[in-house]
C-alpha positions in Angstrom: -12.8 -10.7 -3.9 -9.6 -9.3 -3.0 -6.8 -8.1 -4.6 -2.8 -8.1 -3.6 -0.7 -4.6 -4.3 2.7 -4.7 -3.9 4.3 -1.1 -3.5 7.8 0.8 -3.2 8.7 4.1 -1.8 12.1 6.2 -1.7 11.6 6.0 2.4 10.4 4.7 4.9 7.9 7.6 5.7 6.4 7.0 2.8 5.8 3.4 3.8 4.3 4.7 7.4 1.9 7.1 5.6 0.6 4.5 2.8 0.1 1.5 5.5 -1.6 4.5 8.0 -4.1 4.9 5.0 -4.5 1.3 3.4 -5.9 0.8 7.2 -8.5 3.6 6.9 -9.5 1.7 3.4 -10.0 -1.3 5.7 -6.9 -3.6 4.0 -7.6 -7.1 5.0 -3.5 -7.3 5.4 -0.7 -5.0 5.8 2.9 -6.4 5.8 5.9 -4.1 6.0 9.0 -5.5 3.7 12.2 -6.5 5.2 13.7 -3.3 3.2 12.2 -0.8 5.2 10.9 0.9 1.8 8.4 -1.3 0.3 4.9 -3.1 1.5 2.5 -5.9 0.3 -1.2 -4.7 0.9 -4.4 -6.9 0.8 -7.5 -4.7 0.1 -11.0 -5.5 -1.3 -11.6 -5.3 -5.2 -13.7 -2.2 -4.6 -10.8 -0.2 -2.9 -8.1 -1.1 -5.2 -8.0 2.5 -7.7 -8.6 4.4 -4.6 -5.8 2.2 -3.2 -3.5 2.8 -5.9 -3.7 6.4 -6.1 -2.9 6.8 -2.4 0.3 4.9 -2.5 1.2 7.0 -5.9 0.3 10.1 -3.5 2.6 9.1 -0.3 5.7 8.4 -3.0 5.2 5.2 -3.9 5.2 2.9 -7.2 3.7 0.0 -7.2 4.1 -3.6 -9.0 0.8 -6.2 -10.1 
C-alpha cells in the first residue's frame, strides 16, 4: 500500500532537499507544486514516519 504526503517549506531549498531524500526512500512519485515551496510525495506505507520526519527535518510541515 501507499500513502500520499502533502508538505510545505518556507523555501524552495527546503523543497530540493526533502524531494533529494523522498528519492533515496524510493517515493513512487515526486511532484514539485506550482508555488515553488510545497510538494506532494507518493511513498510506501512502510516509509511514511521515516518520511515524515525528514520533511519536518528539511523545514517542512506537512498536511494528511
Amino acid at each position: 500500500m501507499t500513502s500520499t504526503i502533502h508538505a510545505v517549506f518556507p523555501d524552495v531549498s527546503g523543497v530540493r532537499e526533502a524531494a533529494l531524500k523522498l528519492q533515496a526512500l524510493r517515493a513512487e512519485l515526486i511532484e514539485d507544486g506550482a508555488d515553488g515551496s510545497s510538494l506532494t510525495a507518493t511513498i510506501g506505507d512502510e516509509h511514511v514516519s521515516l518520511a515524515l520526519h525528514m520533511i519536518r527535518q528539511t523545514g517542512g510541515t506537512t498536511e494528511s
